[in-house]
RONU-818599 format. One line per 3 residues: their letters; for each residue z, y, x of N, C-alpha, C, O. Coordinates in nm, 3 decimals, padded with zeros to 5 digits, always signed. Layout:
<sites>
A = Z/Y/X/Z/Y/X/Z/Y/X/Z/Y/X ~ ... .
</sites>
This chain:
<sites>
XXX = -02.100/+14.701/-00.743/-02.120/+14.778/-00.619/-02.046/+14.707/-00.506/-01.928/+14.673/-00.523 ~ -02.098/+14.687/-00.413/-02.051/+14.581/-00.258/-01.994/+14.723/-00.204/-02.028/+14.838/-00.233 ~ -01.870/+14.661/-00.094/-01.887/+14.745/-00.041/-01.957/+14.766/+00.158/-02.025/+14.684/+00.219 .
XXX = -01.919/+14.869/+00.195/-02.049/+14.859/+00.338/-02.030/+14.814/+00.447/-01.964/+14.861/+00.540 ~ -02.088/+14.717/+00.440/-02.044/+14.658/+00.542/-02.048/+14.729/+00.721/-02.139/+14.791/+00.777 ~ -01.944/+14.700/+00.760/-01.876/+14.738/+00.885/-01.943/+14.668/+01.009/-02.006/+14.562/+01.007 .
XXX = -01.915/+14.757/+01.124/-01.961/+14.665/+01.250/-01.859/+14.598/+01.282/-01.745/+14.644/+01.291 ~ -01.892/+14.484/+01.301/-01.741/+14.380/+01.350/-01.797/+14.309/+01.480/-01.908/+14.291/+01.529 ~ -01.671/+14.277/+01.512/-01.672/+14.253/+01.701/-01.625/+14.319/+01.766/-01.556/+14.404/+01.711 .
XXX = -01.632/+14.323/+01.920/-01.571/+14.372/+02.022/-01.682/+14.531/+02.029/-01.805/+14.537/+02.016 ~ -01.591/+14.634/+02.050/-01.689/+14.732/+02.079/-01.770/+14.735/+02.199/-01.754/+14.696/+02.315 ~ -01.839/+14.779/+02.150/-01.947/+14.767/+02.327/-01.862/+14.834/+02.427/-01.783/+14.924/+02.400 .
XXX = -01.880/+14.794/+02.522/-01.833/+14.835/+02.679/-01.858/+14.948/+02.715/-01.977/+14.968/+02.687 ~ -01.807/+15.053/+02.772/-01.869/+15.147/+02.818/-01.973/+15.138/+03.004/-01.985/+15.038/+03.074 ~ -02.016/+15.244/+03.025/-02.100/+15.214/+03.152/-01.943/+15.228/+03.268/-01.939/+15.189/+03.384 .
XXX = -01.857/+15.279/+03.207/-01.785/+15.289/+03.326/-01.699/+15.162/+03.337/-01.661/+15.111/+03.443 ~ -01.670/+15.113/+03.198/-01.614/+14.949/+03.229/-01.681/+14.888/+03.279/-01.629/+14.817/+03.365 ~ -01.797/+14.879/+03.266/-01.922/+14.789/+03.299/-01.934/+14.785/+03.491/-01.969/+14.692/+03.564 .
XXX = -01.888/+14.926/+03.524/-01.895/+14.905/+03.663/-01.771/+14.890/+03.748/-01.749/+14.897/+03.869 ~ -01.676/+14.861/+03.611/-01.572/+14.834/+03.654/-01.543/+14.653/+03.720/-01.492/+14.593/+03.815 ~ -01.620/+14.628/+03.587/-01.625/+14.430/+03.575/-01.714/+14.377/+03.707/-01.693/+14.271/+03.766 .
XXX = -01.800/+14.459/+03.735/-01.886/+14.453/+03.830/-01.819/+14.479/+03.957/-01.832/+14.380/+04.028 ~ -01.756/+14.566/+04.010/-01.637/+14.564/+04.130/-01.539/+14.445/+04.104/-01.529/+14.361/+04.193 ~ -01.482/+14.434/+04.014/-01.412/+14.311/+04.032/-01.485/+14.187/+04.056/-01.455/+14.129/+04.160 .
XXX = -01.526/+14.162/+04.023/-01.661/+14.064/+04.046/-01.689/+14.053/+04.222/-01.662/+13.962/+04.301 ~ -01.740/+14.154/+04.239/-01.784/+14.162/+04.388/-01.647/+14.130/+04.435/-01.626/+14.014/+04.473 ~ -01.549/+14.218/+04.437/-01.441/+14.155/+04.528/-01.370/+14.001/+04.553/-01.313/+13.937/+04.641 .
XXX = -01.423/+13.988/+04.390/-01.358/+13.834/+04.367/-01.440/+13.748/+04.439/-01.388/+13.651/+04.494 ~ -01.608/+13.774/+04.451/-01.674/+13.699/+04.519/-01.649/+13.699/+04.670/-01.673/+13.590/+04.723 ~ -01.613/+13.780/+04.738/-01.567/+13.852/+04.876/-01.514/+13.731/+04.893/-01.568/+13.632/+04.941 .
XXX = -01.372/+13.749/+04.838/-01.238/+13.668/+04.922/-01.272/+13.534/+04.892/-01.241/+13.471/+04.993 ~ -01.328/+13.442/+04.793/-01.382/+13.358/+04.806/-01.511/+13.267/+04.906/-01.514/+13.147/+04.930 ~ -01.610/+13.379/+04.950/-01.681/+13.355/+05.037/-01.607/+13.347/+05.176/-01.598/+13.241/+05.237 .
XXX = -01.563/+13.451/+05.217/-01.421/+13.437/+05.324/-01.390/+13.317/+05.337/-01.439/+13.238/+05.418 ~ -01.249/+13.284/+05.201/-01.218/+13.166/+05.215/-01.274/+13.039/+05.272/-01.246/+12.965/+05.367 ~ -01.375/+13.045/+05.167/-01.450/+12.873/+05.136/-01.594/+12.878/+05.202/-01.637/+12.778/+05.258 .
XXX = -01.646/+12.959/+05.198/-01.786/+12.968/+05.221/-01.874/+13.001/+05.108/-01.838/+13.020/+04.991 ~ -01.978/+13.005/+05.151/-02.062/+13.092/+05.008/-02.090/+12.936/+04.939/-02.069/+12.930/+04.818 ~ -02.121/+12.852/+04.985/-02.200/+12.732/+04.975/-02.105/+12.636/+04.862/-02.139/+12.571/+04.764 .
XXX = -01.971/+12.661/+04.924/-01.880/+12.610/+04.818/-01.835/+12.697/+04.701/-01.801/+12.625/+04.607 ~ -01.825/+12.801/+04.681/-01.867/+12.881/+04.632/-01.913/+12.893/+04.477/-02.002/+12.975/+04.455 ~ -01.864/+12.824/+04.373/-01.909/+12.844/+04.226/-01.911/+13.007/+04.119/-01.829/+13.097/+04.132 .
XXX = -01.998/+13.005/+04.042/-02.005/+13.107/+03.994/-01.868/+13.093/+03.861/-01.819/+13.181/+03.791 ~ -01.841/+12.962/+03.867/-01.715/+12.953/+03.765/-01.548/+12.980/+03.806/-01.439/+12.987/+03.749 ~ -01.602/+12.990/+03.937/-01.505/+13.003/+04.069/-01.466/+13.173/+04.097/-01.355/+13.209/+04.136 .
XXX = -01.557/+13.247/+04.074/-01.578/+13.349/+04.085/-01.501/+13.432/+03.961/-01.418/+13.522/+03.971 ~ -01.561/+13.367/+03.834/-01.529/+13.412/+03.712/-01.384/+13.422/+03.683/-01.315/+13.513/+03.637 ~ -01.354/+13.280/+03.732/-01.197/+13.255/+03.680/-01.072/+13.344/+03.802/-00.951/+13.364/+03.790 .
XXX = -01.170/+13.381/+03.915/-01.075/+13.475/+03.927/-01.038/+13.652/+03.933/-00.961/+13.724/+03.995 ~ -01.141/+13.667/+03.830/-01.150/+13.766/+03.766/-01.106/+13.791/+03.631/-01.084/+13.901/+03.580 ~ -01.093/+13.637/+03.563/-01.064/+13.646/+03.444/-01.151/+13.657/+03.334/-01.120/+13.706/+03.225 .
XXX = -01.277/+13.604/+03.370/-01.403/+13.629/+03.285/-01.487/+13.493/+03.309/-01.449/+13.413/+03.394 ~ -01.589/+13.473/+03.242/-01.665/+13.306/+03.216/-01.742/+13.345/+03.321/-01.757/+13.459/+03.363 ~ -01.803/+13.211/+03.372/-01.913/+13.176/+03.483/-02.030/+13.278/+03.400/-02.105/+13.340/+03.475 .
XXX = -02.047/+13.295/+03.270/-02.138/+13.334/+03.153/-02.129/+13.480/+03.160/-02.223/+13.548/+03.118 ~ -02.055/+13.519/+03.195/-02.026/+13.682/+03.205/-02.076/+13.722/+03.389/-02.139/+13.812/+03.446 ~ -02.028/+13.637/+03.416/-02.032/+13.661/+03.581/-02.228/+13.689/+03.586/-02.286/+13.794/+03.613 .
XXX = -02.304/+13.523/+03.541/-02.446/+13.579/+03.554/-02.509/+13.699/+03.434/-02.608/+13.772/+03.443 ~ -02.427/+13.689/+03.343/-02.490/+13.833/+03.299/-02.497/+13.947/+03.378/-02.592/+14.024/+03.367 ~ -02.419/+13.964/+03.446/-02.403/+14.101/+03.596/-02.467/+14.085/+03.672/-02.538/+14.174/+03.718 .
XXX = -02.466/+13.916/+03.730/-02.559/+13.919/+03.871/-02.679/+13.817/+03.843/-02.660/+13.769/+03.732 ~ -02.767/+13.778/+03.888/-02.822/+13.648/+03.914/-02.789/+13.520/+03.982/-02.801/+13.402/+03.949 ~ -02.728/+13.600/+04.124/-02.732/+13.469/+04.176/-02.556/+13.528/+04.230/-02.492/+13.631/+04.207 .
XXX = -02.526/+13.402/+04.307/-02.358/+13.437/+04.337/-02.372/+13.523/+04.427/-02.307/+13.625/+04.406 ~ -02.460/+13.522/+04.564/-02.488/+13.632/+04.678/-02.484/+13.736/+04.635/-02.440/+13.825/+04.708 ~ -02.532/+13.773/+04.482/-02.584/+13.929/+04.422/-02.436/+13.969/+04.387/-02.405/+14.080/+04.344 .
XXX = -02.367/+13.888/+04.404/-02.255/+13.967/+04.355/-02.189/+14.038/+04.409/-02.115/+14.105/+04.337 ~ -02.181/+14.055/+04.530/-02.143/+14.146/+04.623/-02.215/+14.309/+04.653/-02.169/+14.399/+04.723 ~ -02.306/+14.308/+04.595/-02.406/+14.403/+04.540/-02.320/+14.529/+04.561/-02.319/+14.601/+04.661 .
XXX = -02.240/+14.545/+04.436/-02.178/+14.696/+04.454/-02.095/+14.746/+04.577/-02.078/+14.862/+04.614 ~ -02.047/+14.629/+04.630/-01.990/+14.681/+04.801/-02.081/+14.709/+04.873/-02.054/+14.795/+04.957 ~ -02.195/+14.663/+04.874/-02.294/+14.711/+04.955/-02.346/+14.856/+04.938/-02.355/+14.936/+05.032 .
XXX = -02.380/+14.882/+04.806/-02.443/+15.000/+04.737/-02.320/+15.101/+04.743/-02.367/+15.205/+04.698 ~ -02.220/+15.118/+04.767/-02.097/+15.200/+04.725/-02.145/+15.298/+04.813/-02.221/+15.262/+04.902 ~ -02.117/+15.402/+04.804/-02.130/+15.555/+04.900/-02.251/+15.602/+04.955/-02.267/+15.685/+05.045 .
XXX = -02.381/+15.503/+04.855/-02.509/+15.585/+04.870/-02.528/+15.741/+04.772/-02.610/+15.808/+04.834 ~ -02.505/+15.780/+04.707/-02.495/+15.911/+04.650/-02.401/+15.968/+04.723/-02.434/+16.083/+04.753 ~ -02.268/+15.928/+04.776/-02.143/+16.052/+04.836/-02.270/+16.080/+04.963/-02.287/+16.194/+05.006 .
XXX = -02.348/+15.968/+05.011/-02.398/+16.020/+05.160/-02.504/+16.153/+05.109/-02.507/+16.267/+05.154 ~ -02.581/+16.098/+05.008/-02.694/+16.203/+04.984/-02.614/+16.311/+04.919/-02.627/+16.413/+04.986 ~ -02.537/+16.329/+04.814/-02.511/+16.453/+04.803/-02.459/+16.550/+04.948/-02.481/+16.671/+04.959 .
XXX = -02.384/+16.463/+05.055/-02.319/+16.552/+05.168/-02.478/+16.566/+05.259/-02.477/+16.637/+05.360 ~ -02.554/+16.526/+05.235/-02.692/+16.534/+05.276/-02.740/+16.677/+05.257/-02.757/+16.758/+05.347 ~ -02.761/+16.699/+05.104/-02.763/+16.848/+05.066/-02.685/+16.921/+05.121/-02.719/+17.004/+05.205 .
XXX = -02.568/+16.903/+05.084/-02.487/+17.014/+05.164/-02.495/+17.062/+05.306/-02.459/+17.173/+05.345 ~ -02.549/+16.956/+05.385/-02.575/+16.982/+05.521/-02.608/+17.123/+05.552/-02.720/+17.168/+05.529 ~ -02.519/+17.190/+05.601/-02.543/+17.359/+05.616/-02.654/+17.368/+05.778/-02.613/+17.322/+05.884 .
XXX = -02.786/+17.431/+05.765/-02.868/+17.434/+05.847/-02.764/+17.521/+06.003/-02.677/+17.608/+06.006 ~ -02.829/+17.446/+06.100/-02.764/+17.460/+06.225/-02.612/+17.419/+06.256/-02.522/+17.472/+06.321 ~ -02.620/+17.324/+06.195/-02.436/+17.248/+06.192/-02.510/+17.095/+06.199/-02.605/+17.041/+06.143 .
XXX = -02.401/+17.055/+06.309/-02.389/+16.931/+06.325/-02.394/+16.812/+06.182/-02.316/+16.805/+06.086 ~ -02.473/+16.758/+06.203/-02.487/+16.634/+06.078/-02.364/+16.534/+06.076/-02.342/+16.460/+05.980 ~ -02.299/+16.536/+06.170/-02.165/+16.457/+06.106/-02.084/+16.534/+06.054/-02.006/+16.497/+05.966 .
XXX = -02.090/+16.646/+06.097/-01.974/+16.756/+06.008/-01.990/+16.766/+05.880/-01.896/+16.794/+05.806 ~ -02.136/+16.739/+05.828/-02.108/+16.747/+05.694/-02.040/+16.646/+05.604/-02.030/+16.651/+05.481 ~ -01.986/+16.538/+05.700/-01.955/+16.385/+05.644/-01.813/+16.393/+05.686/-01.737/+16.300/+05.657 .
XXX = -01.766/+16.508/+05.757/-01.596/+16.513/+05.778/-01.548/+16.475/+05.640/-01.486/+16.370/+05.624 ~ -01.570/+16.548/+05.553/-01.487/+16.516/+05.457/-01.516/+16.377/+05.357/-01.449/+16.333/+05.263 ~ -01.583/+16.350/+05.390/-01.609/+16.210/+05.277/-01.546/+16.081/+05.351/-01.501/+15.984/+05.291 .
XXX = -01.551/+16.097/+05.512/-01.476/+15.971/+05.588/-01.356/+15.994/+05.594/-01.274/+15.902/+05.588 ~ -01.320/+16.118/+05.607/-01.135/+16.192/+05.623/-01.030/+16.070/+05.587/-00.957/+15.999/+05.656 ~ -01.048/+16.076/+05.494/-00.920/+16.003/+05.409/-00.996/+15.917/+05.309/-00.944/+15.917/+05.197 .
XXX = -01.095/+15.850/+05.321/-01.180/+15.765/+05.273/-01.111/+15.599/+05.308/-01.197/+15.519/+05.343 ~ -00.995/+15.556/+05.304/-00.960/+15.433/+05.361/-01.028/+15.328/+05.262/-00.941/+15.246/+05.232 ~ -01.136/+15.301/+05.205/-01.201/+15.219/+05.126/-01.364/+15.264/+05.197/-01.468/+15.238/+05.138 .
XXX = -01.359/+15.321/+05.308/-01.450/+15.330/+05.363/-01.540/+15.182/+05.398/-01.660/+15.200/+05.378 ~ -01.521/+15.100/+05.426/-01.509/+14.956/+05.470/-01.397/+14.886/+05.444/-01.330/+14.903/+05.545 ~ -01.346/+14.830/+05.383/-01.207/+14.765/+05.386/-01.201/+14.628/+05.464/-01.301/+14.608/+05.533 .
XXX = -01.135/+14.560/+05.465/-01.123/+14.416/+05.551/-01.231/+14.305/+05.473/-01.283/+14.209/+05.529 ~ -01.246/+14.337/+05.348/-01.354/+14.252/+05.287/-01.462/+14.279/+05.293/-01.548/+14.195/+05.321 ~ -01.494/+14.439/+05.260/-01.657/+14.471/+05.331/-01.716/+14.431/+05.490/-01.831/+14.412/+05.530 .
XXX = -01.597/+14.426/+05.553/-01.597/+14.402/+05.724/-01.632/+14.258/+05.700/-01.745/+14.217/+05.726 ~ -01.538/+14.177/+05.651/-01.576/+14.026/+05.669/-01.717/+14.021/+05.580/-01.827/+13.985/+05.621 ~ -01.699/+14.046/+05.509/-01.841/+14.056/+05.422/-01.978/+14.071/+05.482/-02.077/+14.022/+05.429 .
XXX = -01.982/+14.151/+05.616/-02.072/+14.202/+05.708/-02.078/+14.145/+05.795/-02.190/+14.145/+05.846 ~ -01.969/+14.062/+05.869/-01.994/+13.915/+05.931/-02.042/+13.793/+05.885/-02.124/+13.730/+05.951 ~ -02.014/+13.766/+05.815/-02.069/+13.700/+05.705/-02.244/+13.675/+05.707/-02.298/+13.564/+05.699 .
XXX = -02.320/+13.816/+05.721/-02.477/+13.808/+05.689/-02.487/+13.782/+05.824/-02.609/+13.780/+05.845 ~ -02.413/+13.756/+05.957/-02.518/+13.681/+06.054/-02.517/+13.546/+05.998/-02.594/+13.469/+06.054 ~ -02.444/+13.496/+05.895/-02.498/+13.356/+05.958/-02.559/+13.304/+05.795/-02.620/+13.198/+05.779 .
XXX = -02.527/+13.397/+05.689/-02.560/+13.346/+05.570/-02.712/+13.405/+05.498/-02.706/+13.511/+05.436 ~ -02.800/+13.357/+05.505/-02.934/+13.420/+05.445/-02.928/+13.485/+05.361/-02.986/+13.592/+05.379 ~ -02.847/+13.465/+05.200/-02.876/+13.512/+05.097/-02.780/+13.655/+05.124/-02.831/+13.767/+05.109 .
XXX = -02.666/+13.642/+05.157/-02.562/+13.744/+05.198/-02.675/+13.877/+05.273/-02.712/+13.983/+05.225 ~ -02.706/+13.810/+05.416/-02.819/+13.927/+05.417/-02.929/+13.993/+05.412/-02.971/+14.089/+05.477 ~ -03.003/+13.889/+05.265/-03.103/+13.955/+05.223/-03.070/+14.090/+05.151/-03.132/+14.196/+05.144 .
XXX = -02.924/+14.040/+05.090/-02.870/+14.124/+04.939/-02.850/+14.226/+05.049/-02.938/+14.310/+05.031 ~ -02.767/+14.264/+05.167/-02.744/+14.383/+05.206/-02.856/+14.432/+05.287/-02.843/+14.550/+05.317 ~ -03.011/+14.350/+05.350/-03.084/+14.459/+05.385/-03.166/+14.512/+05.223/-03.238/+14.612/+05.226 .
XXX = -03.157/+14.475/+05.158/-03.237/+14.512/+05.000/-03.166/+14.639/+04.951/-03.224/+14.736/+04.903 ~ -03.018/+14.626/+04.971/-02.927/+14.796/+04.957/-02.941/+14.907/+05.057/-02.945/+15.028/+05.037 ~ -02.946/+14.856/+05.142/-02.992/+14.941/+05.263/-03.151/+15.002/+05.280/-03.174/+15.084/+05.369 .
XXX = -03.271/+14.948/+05.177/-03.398/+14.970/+05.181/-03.331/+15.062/+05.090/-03.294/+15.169/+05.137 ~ -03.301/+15.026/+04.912/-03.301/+15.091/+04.843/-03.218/+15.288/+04.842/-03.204/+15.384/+04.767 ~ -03.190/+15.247/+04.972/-03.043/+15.380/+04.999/-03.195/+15.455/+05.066/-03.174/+15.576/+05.075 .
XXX = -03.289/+15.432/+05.098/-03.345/+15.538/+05.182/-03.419/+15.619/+05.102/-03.419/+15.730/+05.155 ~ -03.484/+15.620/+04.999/-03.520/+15.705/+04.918/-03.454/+15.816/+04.839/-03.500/+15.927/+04.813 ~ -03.306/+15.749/+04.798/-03.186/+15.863/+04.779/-03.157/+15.948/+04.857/-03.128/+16.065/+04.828 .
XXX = -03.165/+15.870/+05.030/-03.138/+15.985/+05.137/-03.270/+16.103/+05.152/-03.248/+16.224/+05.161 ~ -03.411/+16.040/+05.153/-03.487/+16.097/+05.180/-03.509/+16.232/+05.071/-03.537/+16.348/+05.102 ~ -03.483/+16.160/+04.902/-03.490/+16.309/+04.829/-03.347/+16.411/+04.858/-03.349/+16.525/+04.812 .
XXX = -03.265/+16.377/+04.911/-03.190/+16.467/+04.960/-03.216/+16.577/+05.100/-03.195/+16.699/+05.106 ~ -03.254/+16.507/+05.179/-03.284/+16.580/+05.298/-03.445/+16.672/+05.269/-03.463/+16.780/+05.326 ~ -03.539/+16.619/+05.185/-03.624/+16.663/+05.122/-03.610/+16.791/+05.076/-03.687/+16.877/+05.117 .
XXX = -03.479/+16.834/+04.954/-03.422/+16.911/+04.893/-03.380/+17.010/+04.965/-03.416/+17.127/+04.952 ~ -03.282/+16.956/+05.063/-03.237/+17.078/+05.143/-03.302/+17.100/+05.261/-03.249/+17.180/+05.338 ~ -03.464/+17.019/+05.311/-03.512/+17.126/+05.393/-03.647/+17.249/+05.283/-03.725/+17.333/+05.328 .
XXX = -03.628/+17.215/+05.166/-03.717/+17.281/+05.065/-03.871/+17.183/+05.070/-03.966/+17.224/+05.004 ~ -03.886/+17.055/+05.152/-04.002/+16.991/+05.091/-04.094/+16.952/+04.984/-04.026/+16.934/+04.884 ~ -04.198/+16.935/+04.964/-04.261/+16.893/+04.846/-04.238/+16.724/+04.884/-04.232/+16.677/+04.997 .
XXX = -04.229/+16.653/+04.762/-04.241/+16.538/+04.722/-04.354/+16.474/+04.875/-04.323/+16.433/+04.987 ~ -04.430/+16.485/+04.834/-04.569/+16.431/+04.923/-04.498/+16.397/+05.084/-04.463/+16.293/+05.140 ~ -04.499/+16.503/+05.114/-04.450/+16.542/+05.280/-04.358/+16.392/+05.339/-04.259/+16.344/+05.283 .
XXX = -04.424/+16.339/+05.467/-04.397/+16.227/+05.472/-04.225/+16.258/+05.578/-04.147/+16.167/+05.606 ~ -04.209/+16.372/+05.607/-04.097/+16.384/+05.702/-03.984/+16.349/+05.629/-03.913/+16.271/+05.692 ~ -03.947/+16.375/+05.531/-03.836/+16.355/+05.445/-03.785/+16.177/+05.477/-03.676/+16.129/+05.507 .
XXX = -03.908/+16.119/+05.457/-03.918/+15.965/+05.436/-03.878/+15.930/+05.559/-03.777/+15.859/+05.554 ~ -03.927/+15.956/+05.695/-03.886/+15.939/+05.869/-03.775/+15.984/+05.866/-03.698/+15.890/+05.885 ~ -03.691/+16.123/+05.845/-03.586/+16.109/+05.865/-03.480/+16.025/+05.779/-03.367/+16.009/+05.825 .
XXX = -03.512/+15.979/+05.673/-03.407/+15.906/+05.578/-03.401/+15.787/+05.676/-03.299/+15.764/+05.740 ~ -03.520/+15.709/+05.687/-03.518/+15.586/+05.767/-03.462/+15.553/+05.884/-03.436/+15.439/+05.923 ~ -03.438/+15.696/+05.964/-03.338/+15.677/+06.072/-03.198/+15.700/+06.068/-03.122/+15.668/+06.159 .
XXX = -03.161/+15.763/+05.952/-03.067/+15.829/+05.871/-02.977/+15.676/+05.883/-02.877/+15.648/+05.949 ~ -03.051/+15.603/+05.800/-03.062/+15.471/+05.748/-03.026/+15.370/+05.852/-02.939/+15.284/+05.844 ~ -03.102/+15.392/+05.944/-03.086/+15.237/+06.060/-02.955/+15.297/+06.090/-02.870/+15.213/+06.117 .
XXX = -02.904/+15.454/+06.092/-02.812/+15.498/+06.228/-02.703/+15.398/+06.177/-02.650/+15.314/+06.249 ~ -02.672/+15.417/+06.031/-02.583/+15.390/+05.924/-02.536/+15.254/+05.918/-02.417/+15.229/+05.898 ~ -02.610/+15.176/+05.933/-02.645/+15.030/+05.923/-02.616/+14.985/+06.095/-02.578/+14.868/+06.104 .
XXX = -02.626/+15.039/+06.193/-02.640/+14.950/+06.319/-02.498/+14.990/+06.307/-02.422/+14.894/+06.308 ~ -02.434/+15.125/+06.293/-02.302/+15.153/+06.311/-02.220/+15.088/+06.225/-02.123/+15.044/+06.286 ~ -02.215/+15.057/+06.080/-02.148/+14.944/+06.015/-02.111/+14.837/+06.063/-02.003/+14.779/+06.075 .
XXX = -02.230/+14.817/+06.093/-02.225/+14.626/+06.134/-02.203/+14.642/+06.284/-02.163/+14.533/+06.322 ~ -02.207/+14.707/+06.364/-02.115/+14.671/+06.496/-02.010/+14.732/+06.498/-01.958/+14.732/+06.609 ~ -01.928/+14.811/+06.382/-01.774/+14.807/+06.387/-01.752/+14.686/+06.324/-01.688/+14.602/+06.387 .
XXX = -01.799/+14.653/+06.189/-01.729/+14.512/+06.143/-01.713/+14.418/+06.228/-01.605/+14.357/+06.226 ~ -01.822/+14.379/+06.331/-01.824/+14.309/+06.419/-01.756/+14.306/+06.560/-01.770/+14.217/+06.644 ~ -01.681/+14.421/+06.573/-01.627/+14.485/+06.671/-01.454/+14.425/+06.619/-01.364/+14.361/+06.673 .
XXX = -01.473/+14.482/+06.501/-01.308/+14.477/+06.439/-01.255/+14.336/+06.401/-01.138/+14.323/+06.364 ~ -01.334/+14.238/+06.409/-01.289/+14.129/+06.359/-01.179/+14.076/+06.485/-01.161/+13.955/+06.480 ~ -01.116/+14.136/+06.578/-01.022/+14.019/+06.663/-00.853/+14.043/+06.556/-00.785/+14.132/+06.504 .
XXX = -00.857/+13.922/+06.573/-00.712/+13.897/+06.497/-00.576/+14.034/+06.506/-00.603/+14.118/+06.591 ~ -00.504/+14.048/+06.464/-00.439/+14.177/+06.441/-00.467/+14.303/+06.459/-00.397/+14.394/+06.505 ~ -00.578/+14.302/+06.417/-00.638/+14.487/+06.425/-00.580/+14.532/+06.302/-00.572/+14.453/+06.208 .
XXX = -00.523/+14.697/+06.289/-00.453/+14.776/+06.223/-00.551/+14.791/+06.100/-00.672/+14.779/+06.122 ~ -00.517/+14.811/+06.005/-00.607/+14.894/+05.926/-00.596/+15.041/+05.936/-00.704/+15.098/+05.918 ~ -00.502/+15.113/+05.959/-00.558/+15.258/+06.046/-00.614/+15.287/+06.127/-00.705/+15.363/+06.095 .
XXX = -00.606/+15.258/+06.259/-00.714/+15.188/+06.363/-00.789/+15.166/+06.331/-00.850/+15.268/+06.297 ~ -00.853/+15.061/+06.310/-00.981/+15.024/+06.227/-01.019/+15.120/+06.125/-01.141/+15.105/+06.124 ~ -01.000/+15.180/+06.067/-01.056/+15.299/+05.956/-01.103/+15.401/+06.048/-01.222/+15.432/+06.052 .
XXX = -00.993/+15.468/+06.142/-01.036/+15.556/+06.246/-01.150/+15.519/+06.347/-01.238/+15.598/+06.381 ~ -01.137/+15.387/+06.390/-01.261/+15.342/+06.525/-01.385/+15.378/+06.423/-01.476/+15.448/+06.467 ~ -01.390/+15.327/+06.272/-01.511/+15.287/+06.211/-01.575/+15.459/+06.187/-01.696/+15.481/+06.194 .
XXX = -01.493/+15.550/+06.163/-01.490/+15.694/+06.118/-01.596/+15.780/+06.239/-01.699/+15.844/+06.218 ~ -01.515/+15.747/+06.389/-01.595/+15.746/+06.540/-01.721/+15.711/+06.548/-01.814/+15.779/+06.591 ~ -01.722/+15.565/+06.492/-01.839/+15.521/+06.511/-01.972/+15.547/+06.441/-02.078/+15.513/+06.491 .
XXX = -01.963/+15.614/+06.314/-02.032/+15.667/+06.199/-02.067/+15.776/+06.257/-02.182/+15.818/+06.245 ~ -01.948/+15.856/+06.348/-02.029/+15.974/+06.328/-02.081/+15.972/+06.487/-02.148/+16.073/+06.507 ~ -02.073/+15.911/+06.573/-02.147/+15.891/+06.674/-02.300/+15.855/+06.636/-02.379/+15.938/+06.680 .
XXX = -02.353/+15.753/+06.568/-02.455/+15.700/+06.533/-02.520/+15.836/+06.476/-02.633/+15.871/+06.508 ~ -02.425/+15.920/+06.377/-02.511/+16.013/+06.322/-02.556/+16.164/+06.403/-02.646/+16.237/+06.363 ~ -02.472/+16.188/+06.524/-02.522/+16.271/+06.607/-02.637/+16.203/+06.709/-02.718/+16.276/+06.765 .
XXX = -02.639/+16.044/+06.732/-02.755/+16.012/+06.820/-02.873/+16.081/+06.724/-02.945/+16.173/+06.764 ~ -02.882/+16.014/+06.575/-03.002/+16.014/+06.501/-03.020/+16.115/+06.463/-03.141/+16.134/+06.451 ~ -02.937/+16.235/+06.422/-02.966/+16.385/+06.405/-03.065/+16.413/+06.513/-03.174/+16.433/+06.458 .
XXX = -03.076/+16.424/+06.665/-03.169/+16.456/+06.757/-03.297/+16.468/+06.684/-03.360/+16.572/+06.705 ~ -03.357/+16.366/+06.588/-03.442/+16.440/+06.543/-03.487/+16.466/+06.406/-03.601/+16.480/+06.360 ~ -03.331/+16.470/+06.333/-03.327/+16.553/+06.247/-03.321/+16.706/+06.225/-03.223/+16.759/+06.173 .
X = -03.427/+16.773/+06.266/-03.387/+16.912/+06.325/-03.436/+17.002/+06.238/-03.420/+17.122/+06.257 .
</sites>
């Protein structure tokens, strides 16, 4: 009689390590692009300063640009769930008081440079208008939800999309705003907080 054989190896990863390796990753790719440029830029370069193989790095992403992926994608569900919550006849930034409040990972100095970055690098901002397409359908079944729409109904889809640009023009002209040499990071968290919710009372007008 043998006896049974066992699973041997590393246990599988869980989904939450998995998006753990994947943030480190992105960040590691960040300060490197910063640094050096994307162009100089190795995916073995990336790895080693994370502490993981060039081999692990493309198992997560494809290409080195993709690796920045999860900074881009970060706080598309906090927006749509505060979407739902949006209490009818209340201002649409109020429902986002609390998710920017004390949110100081709202943008950090690497998402900011990161966002300067896609004027001048192609692949950088294909990857962030491709997160920014993919965020409008999350927004739209939210606003969908809480005005009681059916699926079909094309309004849901118009307001996500402006939802969307407000979100996106206001990002990228604080990052672009904030880049002069000794800006605070409180300051800067607060201007960026202003500026979010300015964009989102222009575009509420006809969210009604």
């Amino acid at each position: 009689m043998t006896a049974a054989r066992g699973r041997t190896g590393r246990p599988p990863l869980t989904d939450e390590r998995k998006a753990a390796i994947r943030l480190e990753i992105a960040r590691a790719a960040v300060g490197l692009f910063v640094a050096q440029g994307v162009a100089a830029t190795t995916g073995e370069q990336i790895g080693q300063a994370v502490g993981v193989s060039a081999r692990t790095v493309w198992r997560y992403f494809p290409t080195k640009e993709s690796c920045v992926r999860p900074l881009f994608s970060s706080g598309i569900d906090t927006i749509a769930a505060a979407l739902r919550e949006w209490r009818p006849g209340r201002p649409l930034q109020e429902a986002f008081d609390g998710v920017w409040a004390d949110d100081q990972d709202l943008a950090g100095p690497d998402v900011g440079a990161l966002l300067r970055l896609t004027r001048t690098e192609p692949g950088l901002r294909a990857v962030w208008l491709q997160t920014r397409d993919e965020a409008e359908p999350a927004f739209a079944r939210a606003l969908a939800e809480r005005a009681g729409l059916p699926d079909d109904d094309v309004r849901p889809a118009v307001w996500a999309a402006m939802l969307n640009a407000a979100l996106r023009a206001a990002v990228e002209h604080h990052a672009h705003r904030s880049a002069a040499p000794g800006s605070e990071a409180a300051p800067a968290h607060a201007d960026l907080a202003t500026t979010l919710r300015t964009a989102l009372a222009l575009a509420a007008t006809g969210l009604t």
